[in-house]
C-alpha positions as CSV (number, residue, x, y, z in Angstrom):
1,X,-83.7,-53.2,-110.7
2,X,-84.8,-51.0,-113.3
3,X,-82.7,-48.1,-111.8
4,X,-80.0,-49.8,-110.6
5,X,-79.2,-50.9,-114.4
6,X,-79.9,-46.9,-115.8
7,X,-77.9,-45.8,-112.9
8,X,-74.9,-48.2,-114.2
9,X,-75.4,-47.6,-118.1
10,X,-72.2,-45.8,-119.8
11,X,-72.9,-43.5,-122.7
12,X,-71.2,-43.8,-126.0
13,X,-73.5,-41.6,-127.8
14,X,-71.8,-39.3,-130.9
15,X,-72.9,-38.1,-133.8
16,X,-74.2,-41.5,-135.2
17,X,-76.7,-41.3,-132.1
18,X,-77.2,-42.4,-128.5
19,X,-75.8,-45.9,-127.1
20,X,-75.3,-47.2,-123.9
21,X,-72.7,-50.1,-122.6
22,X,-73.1,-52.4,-119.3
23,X,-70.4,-54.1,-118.3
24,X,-70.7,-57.6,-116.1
25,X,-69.2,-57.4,-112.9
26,X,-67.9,-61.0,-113.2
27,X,-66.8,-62.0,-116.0
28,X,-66.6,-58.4,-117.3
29,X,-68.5,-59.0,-120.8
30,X,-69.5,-55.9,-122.0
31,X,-72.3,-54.9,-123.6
32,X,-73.3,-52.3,-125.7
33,X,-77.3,-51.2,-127.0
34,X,-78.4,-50.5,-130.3
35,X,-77.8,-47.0,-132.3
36,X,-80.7,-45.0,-131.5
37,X,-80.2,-42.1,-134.0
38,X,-81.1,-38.7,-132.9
39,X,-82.6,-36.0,-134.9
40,X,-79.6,-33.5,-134.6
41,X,-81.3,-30.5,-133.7
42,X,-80.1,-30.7,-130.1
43,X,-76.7,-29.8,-131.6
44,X,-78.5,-26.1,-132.5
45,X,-77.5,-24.2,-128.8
46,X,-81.5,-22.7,-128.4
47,X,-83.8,-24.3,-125.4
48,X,-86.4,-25.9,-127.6
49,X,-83.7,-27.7,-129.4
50,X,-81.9,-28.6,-126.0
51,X,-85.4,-29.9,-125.2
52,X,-85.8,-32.1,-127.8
53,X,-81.9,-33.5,-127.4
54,X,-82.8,-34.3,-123.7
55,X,-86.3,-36.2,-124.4
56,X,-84.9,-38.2,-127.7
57,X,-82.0,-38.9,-124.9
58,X,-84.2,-40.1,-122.6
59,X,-85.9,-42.0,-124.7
60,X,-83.1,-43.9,-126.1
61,X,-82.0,-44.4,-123.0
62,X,-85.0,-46.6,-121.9
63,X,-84.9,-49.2,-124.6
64,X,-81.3,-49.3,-123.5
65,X,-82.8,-49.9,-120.2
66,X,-85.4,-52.5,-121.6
67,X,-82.6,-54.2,-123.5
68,X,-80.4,-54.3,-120.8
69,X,-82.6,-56.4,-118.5
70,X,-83.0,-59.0,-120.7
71,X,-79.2,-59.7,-120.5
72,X,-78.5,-57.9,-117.2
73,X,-79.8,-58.9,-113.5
74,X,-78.5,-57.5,-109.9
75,X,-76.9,-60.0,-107.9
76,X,-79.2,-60.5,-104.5
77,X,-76.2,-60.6,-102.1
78,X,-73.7,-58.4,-103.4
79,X,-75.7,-55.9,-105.7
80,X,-73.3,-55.9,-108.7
81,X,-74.5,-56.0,-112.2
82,X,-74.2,-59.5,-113.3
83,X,-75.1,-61.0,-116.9
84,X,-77.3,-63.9,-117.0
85,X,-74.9,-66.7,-117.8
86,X,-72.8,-65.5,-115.0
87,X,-75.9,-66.0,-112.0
88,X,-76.5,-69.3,-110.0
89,X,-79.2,-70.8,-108.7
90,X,-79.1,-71.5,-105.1
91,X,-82.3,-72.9,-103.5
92,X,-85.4,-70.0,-104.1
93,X,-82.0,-67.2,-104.8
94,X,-80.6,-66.5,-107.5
95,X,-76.7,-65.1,-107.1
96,X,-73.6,-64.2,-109.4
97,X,-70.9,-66.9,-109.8
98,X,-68.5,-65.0,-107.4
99,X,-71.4,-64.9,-104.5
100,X,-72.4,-68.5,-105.1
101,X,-68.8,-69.7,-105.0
102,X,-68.2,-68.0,-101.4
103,X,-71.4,-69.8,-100.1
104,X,-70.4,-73.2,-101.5
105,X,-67.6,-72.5,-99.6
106,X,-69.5,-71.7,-96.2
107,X,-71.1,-74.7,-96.4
């Protein structure tokens, strides 16, 4: 799930330093990490600096990750990005909202 969420994360990083949104797929809550700042040598064009923009990137970019999943999960049936309060419980699965309704409906 860990990838699914990096693969999903939008960057708002700028000169104040990296961030990273998520948005629900159902309700469409968005969410948005902590600054990270970022040490402002990658800005200098050599390949050490570029270096050092790229791992601080990185970096920032898996707390987002960590952060992320504490509010984020993947919905079983339909894959989508889903916050928490949107995800049911049906039986051993857990679902988003939208999935869950469809199987009520099913049933």
């Amino acid at each position: 799930m860990e990838e699914w969420i990096r693969a999903n994360l939008l960057e708002l990083s700028d000169a104040s330093g990296f961030r990273f949104s998520l948005c629900c797929s159902v309700c469409g809550r968005v969410w948005v990490s902590e600054t990270t700042p970022f040490s402002g040598i990658g800005r200098r064009q050599t390949a050490r600096s570029r270096a050092l923009y790229e791992r601080e990137r990185e970096e920032a970019m898996s707390r987002a990750v960590s952060e992320a999943l504490r509010g984020f999960e993947v919905c079983l049936l339909c894959g989508k990005i889903t916050g928490k309060e949107c995800l049911e419980a049906l039986g051993e699965m857990t679902v988003c909202r939208s999935c869950a309704e469809r199987l009520k409906k099913q049933l």
